[in-house]
Residue frames relative to the residue before (quaternion, step in Angstrom):
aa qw qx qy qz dx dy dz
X 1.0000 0.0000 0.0000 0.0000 0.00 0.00 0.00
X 0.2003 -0.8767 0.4251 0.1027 3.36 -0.80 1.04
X 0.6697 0.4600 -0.2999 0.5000 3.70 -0.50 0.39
X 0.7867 -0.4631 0.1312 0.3865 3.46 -1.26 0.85
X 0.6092 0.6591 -0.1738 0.4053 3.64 1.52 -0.55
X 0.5055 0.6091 -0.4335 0.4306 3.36 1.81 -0.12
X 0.5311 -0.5117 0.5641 0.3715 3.69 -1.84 0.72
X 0.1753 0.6155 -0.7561 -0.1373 3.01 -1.60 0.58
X 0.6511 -0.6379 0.3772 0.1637 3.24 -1.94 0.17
X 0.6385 0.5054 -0.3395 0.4708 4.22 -0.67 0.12
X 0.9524 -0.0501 0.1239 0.2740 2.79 -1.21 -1.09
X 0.3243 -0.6988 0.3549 0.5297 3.99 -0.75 -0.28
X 0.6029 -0.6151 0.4707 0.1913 3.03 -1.30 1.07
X 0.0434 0.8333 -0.5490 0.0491 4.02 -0.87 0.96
X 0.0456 -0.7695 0.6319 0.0802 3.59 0.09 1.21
X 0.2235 -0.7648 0.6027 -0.0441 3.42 -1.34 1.25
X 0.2642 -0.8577 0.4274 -0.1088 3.47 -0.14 1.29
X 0.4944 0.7078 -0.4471 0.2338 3.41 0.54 0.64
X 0.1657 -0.7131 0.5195 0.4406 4.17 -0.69 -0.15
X 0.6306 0.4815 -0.4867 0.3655 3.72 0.52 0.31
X 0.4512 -0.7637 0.4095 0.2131 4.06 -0.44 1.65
X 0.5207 0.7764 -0.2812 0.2165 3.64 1.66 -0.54
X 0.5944 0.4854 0.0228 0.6407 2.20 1.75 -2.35
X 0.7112 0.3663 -0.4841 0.3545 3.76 0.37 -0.21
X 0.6312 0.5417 -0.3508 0.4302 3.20 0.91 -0.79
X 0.7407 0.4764 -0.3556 0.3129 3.79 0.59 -0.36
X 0.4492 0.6872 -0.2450 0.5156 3.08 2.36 -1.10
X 0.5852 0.5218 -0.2946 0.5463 3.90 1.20 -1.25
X 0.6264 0.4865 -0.3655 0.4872 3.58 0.29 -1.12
X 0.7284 0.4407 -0.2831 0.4416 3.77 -0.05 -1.44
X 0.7191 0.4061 -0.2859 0.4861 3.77 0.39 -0.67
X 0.5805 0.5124 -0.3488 0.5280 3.87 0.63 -0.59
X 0.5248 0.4853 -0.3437 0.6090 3.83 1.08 -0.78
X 0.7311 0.4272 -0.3803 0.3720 3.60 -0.14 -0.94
X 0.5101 -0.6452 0.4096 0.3947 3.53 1.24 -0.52
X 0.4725 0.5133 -0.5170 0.4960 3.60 1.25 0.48
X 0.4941 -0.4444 0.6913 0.2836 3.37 -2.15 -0.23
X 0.2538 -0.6810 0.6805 0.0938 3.40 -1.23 1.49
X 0.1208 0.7283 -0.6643 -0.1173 3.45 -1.50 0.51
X 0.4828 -0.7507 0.4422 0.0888 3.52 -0.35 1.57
X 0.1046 0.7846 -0.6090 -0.0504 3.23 -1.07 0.57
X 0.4159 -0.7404 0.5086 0.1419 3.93 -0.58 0.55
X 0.6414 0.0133 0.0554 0.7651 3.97 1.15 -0.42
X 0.7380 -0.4827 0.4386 0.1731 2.68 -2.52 0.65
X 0.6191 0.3984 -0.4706 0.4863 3.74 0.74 -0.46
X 0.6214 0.6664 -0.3211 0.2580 3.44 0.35 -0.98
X 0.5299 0.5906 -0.3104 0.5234 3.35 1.58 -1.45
X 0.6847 0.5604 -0.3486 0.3093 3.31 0.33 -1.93
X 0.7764 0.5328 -0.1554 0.2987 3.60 0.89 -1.05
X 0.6197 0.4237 -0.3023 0.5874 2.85 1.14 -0.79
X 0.5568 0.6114 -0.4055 0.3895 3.96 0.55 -0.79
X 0.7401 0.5110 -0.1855 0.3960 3.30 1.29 -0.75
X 0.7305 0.3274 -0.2803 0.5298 3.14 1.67 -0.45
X 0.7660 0.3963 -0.2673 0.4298 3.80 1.28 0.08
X 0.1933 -0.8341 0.5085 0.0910 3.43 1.37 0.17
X 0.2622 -0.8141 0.4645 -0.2298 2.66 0.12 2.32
X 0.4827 -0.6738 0.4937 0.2631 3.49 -0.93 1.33
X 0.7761 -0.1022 0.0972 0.6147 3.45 0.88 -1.07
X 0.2159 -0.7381 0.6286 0.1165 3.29 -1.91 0.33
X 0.4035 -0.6608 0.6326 0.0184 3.05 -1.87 1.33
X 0.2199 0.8633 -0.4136 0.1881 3.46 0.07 0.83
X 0.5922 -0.6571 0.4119 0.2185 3.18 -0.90 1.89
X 0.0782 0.7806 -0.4788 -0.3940 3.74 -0.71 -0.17
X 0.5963 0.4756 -0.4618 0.4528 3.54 0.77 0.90
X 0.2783 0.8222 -0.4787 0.1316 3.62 -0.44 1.08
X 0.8479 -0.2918 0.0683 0.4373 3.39 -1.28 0.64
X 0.8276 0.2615 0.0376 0.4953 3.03 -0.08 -2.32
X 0.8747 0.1835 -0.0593 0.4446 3.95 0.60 -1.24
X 0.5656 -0.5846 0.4287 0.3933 3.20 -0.91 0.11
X 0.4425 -0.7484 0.3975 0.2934 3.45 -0.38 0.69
X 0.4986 0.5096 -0.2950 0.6361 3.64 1.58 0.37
X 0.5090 0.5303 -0.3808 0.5610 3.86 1.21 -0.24
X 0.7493 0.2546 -0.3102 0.5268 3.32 0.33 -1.15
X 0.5931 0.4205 -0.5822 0.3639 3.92 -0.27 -0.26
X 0.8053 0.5028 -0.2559 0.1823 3.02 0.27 -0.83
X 0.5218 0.5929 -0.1520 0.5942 2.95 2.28 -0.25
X 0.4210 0.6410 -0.2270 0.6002 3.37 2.01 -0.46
X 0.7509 0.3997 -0.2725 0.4496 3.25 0.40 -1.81
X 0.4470 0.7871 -0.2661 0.3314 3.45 1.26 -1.16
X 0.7742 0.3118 0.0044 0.5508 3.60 0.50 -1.27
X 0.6793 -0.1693 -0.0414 0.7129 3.82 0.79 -0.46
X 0.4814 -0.7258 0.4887 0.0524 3.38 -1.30 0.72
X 0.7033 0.2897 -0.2016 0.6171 3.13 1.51 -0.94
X 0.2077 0.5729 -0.7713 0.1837 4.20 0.76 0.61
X 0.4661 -0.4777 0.6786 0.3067 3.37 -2.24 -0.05
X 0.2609 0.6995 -0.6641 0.0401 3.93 -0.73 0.28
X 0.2981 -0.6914 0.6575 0.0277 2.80 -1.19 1.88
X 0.3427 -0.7113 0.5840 0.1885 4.06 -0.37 0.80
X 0.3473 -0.5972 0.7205 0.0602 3.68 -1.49 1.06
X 0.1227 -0.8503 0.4934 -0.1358 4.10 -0.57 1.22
X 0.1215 0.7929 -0.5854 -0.1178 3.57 -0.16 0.77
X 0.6552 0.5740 -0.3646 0.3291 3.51 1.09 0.30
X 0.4687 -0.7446 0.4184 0.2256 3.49 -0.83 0.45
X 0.5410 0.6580 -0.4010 0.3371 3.25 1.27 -0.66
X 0.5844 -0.6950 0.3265 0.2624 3.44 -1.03 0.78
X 0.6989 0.3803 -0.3672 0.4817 3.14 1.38 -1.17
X 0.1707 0.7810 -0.5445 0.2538 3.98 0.86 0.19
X 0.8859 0.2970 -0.0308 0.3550 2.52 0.22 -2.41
X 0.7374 0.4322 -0.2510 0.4544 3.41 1.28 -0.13
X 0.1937 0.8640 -0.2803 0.3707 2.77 1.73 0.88
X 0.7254 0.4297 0.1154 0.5253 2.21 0.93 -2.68
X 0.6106 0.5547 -0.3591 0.4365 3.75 1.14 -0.90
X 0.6499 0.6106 -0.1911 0.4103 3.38 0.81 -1.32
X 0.6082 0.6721 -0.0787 0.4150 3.39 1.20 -1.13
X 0.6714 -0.3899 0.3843 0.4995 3.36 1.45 -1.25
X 0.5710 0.6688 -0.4373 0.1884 3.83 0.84 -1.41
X 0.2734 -0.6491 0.5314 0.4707 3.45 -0.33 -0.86
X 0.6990 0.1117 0.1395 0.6924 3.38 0.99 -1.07
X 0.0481 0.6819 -0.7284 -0.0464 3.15 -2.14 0.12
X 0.3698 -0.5660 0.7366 0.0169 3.38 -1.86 1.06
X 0.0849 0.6875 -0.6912 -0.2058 3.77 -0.87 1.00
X 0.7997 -0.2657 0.4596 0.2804 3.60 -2.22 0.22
X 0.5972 -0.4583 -0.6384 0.1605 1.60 -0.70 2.23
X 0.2493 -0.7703 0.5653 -0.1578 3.00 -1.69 0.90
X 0.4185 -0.7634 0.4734 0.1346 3.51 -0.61 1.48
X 0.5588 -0.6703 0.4158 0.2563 3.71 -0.39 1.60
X 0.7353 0.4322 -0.3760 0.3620 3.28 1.17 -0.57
X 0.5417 0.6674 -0.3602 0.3626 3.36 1.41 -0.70
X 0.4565 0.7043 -0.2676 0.4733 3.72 1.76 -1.01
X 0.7884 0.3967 -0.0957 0.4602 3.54 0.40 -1.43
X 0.6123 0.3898 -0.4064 0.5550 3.48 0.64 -0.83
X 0.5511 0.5281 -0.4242 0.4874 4.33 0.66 -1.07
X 0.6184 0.4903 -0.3355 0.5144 4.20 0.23 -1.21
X 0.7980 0.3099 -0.3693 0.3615 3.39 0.01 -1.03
X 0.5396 0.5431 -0.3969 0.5064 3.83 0.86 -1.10
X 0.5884 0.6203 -0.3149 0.4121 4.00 0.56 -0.50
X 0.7993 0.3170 -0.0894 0.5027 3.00 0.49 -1.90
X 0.6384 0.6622 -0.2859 0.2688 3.64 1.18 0.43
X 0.4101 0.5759 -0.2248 0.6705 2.61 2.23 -1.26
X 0.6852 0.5150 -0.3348 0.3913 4.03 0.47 -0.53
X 0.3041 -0.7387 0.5420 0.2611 3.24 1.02 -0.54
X 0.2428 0.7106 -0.4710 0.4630 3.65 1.49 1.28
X 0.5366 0.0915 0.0348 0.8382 3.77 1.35 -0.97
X 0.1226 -0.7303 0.6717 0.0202 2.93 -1.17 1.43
X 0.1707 -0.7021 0.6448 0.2494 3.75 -1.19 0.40
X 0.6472 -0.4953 0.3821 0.4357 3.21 -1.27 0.64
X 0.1311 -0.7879 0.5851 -0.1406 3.77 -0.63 1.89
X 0.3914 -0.5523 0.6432 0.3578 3.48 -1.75 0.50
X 0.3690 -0.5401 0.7388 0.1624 3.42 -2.01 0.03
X 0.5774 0.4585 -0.5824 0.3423 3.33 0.57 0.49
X 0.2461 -0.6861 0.6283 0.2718 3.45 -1.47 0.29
X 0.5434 -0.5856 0.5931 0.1004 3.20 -2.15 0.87
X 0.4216 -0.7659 0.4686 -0.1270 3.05 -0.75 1.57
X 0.1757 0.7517 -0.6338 0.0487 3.85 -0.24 0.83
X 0.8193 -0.1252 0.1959 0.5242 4.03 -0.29 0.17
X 0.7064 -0.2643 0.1551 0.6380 3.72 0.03 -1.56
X 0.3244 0.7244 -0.4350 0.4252 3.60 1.23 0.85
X 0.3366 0.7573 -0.5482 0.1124 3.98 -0.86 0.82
X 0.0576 -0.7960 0.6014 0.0362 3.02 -0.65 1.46
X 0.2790 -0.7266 0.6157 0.1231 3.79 -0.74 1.11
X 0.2600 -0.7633 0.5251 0.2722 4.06 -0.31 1.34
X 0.7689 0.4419 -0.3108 0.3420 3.51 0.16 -0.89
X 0.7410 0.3101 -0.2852 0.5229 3.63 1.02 -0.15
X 0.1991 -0.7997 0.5194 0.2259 3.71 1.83 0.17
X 0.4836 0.6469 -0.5162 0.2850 3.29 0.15 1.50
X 0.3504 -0.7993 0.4740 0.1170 3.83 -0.54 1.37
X 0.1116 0.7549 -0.6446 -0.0457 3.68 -1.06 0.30
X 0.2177 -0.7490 0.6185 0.0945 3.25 -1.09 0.65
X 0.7163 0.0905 0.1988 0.6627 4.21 -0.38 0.20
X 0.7477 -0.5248 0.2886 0.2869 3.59 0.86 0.39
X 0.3314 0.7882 -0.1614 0.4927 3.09 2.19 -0.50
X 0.2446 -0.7829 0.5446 0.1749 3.45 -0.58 0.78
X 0.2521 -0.7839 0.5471 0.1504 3.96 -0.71 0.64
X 0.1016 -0.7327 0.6516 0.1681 3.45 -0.27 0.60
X 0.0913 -0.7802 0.6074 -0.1188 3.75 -1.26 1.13
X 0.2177 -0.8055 0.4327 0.3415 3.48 -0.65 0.42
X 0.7463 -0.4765 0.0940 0.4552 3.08 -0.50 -0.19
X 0.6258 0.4585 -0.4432 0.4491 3.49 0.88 -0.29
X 0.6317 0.6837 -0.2752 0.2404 3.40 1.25 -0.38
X 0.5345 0.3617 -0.3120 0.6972 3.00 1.84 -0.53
X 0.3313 0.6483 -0.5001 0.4688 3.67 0.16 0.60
X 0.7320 0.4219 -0.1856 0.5018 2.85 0.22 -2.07
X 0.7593 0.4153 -0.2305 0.4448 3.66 0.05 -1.27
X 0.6892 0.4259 -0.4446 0.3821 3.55 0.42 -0.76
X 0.2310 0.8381 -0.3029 0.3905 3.63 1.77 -0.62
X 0.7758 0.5326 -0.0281 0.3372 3.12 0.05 -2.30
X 0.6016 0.5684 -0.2675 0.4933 3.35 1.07 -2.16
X 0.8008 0.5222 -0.1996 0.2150 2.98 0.16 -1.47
X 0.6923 0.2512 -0.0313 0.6758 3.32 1.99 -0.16
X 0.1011 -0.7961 0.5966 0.0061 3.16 0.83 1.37
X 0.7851 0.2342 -0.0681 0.5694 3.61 -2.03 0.31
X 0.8061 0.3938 -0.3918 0.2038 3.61 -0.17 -0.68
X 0.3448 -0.7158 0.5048 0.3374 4.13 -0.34 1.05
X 0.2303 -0.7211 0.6482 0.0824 3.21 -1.28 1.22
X 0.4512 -0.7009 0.5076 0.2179 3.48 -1.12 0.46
X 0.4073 -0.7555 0.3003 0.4162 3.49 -0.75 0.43
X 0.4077 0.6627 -0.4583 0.4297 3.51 1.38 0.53
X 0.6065 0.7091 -0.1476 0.3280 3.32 1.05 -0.96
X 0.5767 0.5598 -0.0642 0.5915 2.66 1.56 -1.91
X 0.7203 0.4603 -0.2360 0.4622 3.65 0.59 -0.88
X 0.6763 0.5202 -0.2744 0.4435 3.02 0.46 -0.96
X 0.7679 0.4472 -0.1867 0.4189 3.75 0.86 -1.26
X 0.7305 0.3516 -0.0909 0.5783 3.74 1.43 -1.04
X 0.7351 0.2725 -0.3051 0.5407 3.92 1.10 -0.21
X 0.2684 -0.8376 0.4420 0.1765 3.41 1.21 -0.64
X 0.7925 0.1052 -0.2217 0.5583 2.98 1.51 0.91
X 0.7542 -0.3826 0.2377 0.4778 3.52 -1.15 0.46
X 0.2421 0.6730 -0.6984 0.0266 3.87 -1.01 -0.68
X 0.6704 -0.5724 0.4702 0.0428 2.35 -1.12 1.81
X 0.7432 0.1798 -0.0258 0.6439 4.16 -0.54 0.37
X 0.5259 0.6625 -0.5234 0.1027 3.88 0.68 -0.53
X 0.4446 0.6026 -0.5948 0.2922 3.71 0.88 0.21
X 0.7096 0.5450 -0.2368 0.3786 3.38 0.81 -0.75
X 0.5341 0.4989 -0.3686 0.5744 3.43 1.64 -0.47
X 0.7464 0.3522 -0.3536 0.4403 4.08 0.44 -0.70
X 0.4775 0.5801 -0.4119 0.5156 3.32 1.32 0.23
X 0.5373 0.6543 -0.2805 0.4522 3.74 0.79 -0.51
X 0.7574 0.4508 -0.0685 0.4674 2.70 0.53 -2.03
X 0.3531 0.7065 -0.3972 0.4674 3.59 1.07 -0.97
X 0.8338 0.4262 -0.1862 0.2976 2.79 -0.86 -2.55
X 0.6660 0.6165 -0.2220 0.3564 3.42 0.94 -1.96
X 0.6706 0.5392 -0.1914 0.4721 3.83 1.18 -1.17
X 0.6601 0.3982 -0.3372 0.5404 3.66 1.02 -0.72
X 0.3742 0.7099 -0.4890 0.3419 3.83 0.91 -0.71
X 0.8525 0.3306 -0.1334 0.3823 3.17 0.24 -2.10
X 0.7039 0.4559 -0.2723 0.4717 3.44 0.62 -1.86
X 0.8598 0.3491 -0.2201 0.3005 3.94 0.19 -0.82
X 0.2673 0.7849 -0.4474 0.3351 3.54 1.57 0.31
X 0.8775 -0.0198 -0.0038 0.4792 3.47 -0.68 1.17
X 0.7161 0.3039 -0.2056 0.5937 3.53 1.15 -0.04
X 0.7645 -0.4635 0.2352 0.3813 3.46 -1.86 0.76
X 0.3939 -0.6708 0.4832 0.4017 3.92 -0.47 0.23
X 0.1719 -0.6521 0.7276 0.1258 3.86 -1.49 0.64
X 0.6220 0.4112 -0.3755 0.5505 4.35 0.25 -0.17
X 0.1680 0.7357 -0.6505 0.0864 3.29 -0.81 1.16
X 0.3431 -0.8195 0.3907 0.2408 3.32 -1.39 0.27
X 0.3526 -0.7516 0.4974 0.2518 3.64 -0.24 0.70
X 0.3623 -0.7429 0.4313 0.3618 3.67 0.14 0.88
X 0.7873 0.3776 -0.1279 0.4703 3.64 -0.75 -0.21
X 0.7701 0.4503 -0.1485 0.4268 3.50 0.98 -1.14
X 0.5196 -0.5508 0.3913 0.5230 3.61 0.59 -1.14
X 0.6397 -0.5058 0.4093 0.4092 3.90 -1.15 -0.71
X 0.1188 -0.6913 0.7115 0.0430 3.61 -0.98 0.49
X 0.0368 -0.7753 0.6105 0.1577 3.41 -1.39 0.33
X 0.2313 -0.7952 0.5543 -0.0834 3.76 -0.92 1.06
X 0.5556 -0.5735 0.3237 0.5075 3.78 -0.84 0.56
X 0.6765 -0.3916 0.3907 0.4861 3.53 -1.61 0.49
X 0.6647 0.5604 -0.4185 0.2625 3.60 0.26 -1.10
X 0.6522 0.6699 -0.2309 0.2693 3.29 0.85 -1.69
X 0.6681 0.5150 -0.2210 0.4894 3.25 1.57 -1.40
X 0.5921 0.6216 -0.4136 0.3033 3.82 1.02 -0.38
């Protein structure tokens, strides 16, 4: 199988994306501790390539680099497997930066400077929701009307219909399942699927929101509604007619 989506065997697989060799080389160090396999990259074409020949559990990825926009390549990432984890690297503060990059695909992001551990503990909380590090998990799947999300194989169908999702997205939804009918808040929502604060983050679960009805409600009855004032709840298609 060719292209960033092929199985491969051993270890987990970290592509690292940065154009400064300091910060990759310590980011490599910190992840090789964690017990994964680093595979460095120094510019955006380079990532693209290698991603292609090691089919990487997860990516670290500058978003300011030489040759590409670091959004060019995620999205060219997302492109080839949708559900990789990439946790973005940020020297900017600006808000809509970072929700740039979220919006875009990331799963998560860390901005400059940043404590290797904070990096690793973020990768690992990633590579879990992936089922890359597995915790001990049911196989049963969760039922909403023509909704099914299966946790251990983090696969979505709709009407039979496969859903591609990235990862925070099935988060987000699996979130939801787990609280039929019931209105979450968008603190809640944070708190349970980012696991921390974020600044502006109404606007990031708003994204995510917007990004979730795209897929699941295309051509078919909506189940994600919003309680004005309150937050979002989700309910069979039918209920919402």
């Amino acid at each position: 199988m060719s292209g960033i989506s092929g199985l491969r065997t051993g270890r987990i697989r970290v592509l690292i994306v940065d154009d400064e060799p300091g910060l990759t080389e310590l980011l490599a160090v910190a992840v090789t501790e964690a017990g994964w396999r680093p595979y460095p990259a120094l510019d955006g074409e380079s990532a693209l390539r290698i991603a292609r020949g090691c089919a990487p559990h997860a990516v670290v990825l500058d978003g300011m680099l030489p040759d590409l926009d670091g959004l060019q390549v995620l999205r060219r990432l997302r492109y080839e497997k949708p559900e990789l984890p990439v946790l973005m690297l940020t020297a900017r503060d600006a808000l809509e930066h970072r929700i740039d990059g979220l919006s875009a695909g990331a799963d998560d992001y860390v901005t400059k400077p940043f404590s290797l551990e904070e990096v690793v503990l973020r990768l690992r909380g990633l590579l879990r929701r992936a089922g890359a590090e597995r915790r001990p998990a049911d196989d049963c799947a969760r039922v909403l009307g023509d909704l099914v999300l299966t946790t251990q194989s983090r696969e979505v169908h709709r009407a039979g219909t496969p859903i591609e999702l990235t990862a925070k997205e099935f988060d987000l939804l699996s979130l939801f399942l787990n609280h039929p009918r019931q209105v979450l808040s968008k603190a809640q929502i944070l708190d349970h699927v980012w696991s921390s604060s974020f600044d502006g983050g109404g606007n990031l679960v708003e994204v995510y929101i917007s990004n979730l009805r795209r897929k699941l409600d295309k051509g078919r009855a909506p189940m994600i509604h919003t309680v004005r004032g309150v937050g979002y709840a989700i309910r069979p298609g039918e209920e919402g007619r």
